[in-house]
Each structure stands twice: as C-alpha cells, then as structure tokens.
SEPADREN-709047 format. One line per 4 residues: number of its first residue (from 1); their letters; for each residue x, y, z of C-alpha. Coordinates in pm, whole numbers, plus 50000, padded with zeros to 5 digits. Example, Ala and Ser with C-alpha at 12.3 -4.5 7.8 and 13.67 -1.06 7.14 Angstrom:
BEGIN
1	as	51230 49550 50780 ~ 51367 49894 50714 .
***
This chain:
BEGIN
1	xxxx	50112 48493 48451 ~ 49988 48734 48184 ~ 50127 48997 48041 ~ 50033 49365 47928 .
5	xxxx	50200 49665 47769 ~ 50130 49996 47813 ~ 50138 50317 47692 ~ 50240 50543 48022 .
9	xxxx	50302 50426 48392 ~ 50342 50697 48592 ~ 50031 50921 48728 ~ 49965 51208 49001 .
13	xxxx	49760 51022 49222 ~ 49420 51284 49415 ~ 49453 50996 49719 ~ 49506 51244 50030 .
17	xxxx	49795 51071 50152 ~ 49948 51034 49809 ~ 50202 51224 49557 ~ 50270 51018 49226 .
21	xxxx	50155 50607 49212 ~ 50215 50340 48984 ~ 50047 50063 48889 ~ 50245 49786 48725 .
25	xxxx	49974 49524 48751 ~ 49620 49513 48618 ~ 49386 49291 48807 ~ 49486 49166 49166 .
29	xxxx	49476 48778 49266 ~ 49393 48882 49668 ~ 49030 48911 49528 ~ 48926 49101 49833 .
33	xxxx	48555 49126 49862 ~ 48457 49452 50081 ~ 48453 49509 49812 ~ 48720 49622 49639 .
37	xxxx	48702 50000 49537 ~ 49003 49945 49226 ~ 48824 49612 49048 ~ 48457 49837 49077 .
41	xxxx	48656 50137 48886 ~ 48847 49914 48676 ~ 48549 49680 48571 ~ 48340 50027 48520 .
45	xxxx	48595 50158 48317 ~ 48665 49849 48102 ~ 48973 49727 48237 ~ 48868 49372 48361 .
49	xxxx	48565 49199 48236 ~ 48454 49056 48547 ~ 48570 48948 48894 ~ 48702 48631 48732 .
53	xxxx	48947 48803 48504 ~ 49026 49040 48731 ~ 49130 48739 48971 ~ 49400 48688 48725 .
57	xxxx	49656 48960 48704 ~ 49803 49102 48396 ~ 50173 49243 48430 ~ 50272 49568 48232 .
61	xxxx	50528 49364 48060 ~ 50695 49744 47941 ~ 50746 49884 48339 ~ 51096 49981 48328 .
65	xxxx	51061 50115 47956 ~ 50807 50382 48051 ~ 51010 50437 48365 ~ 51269 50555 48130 .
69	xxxx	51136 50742 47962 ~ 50867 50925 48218 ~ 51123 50951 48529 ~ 51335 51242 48330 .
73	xxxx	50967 51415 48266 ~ 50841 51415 48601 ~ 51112 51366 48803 ~ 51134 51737 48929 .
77	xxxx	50737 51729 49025 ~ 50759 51415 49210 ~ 50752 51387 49634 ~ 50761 51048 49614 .
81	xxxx	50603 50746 49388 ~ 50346 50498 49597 ~ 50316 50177 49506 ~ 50005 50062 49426 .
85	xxxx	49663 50199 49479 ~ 49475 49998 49189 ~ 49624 49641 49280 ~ 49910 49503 49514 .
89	xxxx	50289 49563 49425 ~ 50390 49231 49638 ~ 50107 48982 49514 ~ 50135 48689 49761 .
93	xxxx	50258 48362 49605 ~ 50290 48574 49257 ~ 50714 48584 49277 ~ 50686 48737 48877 .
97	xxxx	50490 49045 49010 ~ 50735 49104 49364 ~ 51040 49049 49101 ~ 50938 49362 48894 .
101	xxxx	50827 49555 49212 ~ 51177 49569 49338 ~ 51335 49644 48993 ~ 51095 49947 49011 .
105	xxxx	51122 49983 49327 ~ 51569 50013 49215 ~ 51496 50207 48904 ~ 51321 50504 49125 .
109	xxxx	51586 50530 49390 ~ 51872 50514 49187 ~ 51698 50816 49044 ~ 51660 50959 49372 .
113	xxxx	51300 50911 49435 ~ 51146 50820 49738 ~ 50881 50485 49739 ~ 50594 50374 49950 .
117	xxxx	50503 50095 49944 ~ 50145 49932 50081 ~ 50060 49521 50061 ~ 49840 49266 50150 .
121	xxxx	50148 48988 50061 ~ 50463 48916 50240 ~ 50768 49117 50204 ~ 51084 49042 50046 .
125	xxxx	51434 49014 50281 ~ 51582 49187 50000 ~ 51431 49509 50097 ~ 51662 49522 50406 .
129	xxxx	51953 49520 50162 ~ 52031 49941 50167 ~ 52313 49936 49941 ~ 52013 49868 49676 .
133	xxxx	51723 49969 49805 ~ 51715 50361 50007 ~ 51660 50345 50359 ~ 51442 50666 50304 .
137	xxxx	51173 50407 50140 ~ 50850 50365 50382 ~ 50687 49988 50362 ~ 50320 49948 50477 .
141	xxxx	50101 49657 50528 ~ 49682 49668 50512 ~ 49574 49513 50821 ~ 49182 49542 50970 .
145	xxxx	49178 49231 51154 ~ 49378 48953 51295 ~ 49077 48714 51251 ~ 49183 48418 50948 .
149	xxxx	48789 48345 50917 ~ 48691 48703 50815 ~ 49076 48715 50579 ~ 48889 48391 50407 .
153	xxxx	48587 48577 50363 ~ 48673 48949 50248 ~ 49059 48894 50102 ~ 49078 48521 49975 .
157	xxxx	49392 48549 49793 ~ 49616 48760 50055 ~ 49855 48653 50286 ~ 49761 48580 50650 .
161	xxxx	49810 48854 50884 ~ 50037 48741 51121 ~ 50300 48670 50850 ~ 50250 49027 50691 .
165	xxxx	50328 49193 51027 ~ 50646 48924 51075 ~ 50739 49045 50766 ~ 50704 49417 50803 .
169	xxxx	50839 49380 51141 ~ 51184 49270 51026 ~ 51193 49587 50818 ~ 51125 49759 51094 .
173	xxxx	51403 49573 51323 ~ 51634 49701 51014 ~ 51583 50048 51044 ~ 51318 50107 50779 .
177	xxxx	51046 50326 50813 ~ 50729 50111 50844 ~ 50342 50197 50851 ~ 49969 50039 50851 .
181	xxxx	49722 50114 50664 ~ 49357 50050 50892 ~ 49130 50082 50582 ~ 48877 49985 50505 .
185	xxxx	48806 49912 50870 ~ 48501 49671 50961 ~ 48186 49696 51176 ~ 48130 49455 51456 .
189	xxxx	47847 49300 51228 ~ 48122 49205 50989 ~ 48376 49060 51289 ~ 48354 49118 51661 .
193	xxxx	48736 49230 51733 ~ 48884 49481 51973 ~ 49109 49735 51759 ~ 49370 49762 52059 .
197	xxxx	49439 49408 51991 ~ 49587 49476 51623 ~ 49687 49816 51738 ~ 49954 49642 51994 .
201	xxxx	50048 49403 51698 ~ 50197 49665 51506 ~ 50276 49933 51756 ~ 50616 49948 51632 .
205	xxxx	50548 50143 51317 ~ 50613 50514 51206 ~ 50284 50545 51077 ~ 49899 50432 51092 .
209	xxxx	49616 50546 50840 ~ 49281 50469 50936 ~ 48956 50476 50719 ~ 48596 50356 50714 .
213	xxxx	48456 50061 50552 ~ 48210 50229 50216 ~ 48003 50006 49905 ~ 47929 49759 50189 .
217	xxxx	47543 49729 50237 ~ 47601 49532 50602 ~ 47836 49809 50721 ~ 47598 50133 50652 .
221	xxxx	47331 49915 50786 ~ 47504 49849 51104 ~ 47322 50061 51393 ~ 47522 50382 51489 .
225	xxxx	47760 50307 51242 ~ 47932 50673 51210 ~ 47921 50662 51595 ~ 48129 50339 51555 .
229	xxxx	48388 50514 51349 ~ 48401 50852 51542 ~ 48469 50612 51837 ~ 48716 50415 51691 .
233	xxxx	48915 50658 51534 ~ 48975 50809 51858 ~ 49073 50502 51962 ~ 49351 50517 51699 .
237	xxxx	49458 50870 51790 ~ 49505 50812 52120 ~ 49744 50499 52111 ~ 49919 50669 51838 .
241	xxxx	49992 51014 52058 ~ 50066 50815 52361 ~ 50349 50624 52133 ~ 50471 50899 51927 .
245	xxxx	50338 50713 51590 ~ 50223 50968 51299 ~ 49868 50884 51192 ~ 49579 50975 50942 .
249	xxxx	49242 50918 50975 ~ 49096 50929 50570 ~ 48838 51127 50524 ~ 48447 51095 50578 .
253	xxxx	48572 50864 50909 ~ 48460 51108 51147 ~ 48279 51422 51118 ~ 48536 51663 51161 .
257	xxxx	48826 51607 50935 ~ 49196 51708 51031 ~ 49370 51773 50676 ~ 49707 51853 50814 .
261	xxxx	49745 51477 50910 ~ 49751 51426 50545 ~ 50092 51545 50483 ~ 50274 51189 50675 .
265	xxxx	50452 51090 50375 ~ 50528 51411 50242 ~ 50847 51509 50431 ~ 51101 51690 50206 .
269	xxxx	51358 51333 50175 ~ 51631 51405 49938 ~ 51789 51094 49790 ~ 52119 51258 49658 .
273	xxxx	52317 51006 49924 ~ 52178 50725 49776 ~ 52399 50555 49546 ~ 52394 50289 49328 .
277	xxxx	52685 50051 49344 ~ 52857 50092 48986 ~ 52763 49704 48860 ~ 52437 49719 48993 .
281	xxxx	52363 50066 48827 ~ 52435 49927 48463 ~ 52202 49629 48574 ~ 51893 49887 48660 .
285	xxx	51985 50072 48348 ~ 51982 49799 48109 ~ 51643 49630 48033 .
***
C-alpha cells in the first residue's frame, strides 16, 4: 500500500445527489474501464500519471488529522459527508483502505454527521455494529449488471456482484438504510441483460439512482441510444413506485429531467442520539 498526505480532506461536492464528500484514497485498484470519469479528471489534472499508477492506490496517510481539524469548520454547513466520488471507500481485497473508511466513517458520527456510503467492494459486518456506527448512515453498492464476463471486462479489480448485494443485503436485514447506484448503465451492444433482472436482486433497498453510460464511443454509437435510456429509466421508475423505493434518475438520462428527485439523501437526520460509548470515544479521538 502507498501512502499520501494531504493538505485538506473535506470538499462541497456539485454531484446532484451529493452534500460534502471525501476522498481518502487517490487512485482506485477496481480499474474500471467505461471508463472511469475520476482517473480521466485525475490523470488530466495531474494526480496519477497513467492508468498503471492509478491502478495502485495511494492512502491519505493524514485522514483523521484533517478531520480534526476541518469537522469544527464545516460542521454547521454539512447535510451529510459521501464517501467517495473520486475512488472507492471499501477497495475490495485492500483491508488498509476499508480499515480507515470505518475510522472515518466513526470520527463523523461521533460528531454527529450523517455518511453515505457507495462501493464496488464488499462490506464490512462491522457496519451492523450501531453502538459505533449510526443507524442514520445510508450504504450503497454500484451495480449495472449481474453478468461476471462484462465485471472482467469494464471493472477488473471489483468485487463480483452477487457478493456486493449479499453484503449490502445483510445491512439491510439489520435495519440500515441501503441504496444502488445504476450508473453508468450499459447499452445492449456492451451486454444483452434485462434490467428487471438486477432490479429484483436488490429490490429491498431504500433507494436507486440511475444514470447513462457517457466517454464510451460503443455506447453513443449504439442505434437509438437516448431512446434506450428514456425507456429504461422508466423502467426504473416504475418498479420503484410500485415498491415504495425513492429513486433518481441523473441527469442528461432522459430528456426531461425531474430535479426534485435529487433531494433522496438530503432528509434533515439529526445525530444528537448518537453516542459514542465513553472508551471508544477516546479511541476515535486519539490518532
């Protein structure tokens, strides 16, 4: 593993969906290939030198440090803090980066913040474990397909589907809020797939975002392809209403965009009832 300090941590993230984010990790060892919107910006912006190096993650060795010092300055702004846009806060078969996720993931709700949480790995048990971790916390899973062939293909490094939604699911069986995240979604030239299919597989979450593949030359090429989306998104809407699950679709997926859908994480959660047992406190505050 590599390491990384920084100078700051936390950011207000312009993601529709999103309130504050943090990125702990640079790089991302899924080395998804849809390609991947965060190693284009972070190779364009001098991050990573190349899909190589950005294959091998860097960990901001300073997280809880900046925490510190950046939770009293924003804390009164701050909705909630999503974890991660710009790389994946539960790396699969990378137990240093999950280990400093769920100290973060500590740090912010024993300071009465609220975290979401999105992966492409497998989730920890710990997570179910409230007297640490707030039950107001919602965990998400990306999930386009349930085909292996096309994971080998577009997200090398992730963790195969069926043991992300195990995972999520026994959050879920806990009583923690759970969602998927649909994006970015593939055209039938990519993989031939029914969406009902992984619809049913996670039909027991809170909520489902759904968004368009973009940068892929095969998926604007495909014929009809913002038909295809229009079509599928209702698709999405319609097994959501008929199950009561909250849902997005991002924008520039269909024509007509619905902004109000935006606002799924957004509920006013207050976090004063969340308490940090006494031992563990001096544990999260000590670093």
């Amino acid at each position: 593993m590599r390491y990384v300090n920084r100078n700051s941590l936390l950011y207000k993230s312009k993601v529709e969906y999103a309130d504050y984010c943090i990125n702990h990790v640079i790089g991302c060892a899924h080395g998804c290939k849809f390609p991947c919107y965060a190693f284009m910006m972070s190779r364009r912006f001098g991050k990573v030198k190349s899909y190589e190096d950005w294959c091998k993650p860097k960990l901001v060795k300073n997280a809880l440090e900046l925490l510190d010092k950046e939770i009293p300055k924003y804390k009164k702004d701050i909705k909630f803090v999503h974890l991660c846009f710009m790389t994946d806060p539960f790396m699969y078969l990378y137990p240093e980066v999950a280990d400093m996720t769920l100290k973060i993931i500590n740090k912010l709700n024993s300071n009465g913040i609220k975290c979401t949480i999105l992966t492409k790995g497998i989730y920890p048990k710990e997570l179910r474990n409230t007297n640490k971790y707030s039950d107001k916390n919602e965990y998400g899973i990306t999930l386009v397909s349930l085909n292996e062939n096309f994971k080998k293909q577009f997200e090398p490094g992730s963790s195969p589907y069926m043991g992300r939604i195990k995972a999520l699911k026994l959050l879920h069986d806990a009583g923690l809020k759970t969602w998927v995240s649909m994006e970015p979604y593939p055209t039938p030239n990519l993989v031939e797939q029914d969406l009902i299919d992984i619809l049913e597989k996670v039909s027991f979450v809170d909520n489902i975002i759904f968004g368009k593949l973009n940068y892929n030359c095969h998926s604007s090429n495909y014929p009809n392809n913002e038909q295809f989306y229009e079509d599928q998104a209702d698709v999405v809407e319609t097994f959501c209403k008929e199950r009561g699950i909250k849902y997005h679709i991002k924008y520039g997926t269909k024509r007509k965009y619905n902004n109000s859908t935006s606002k799924i994480f957004k509920r006013n959660v207050s976090l004063t009832s969340f308490q940090v047992p006494q031992q563990q406190k001096m544990l999260v505050e000590v670093h």
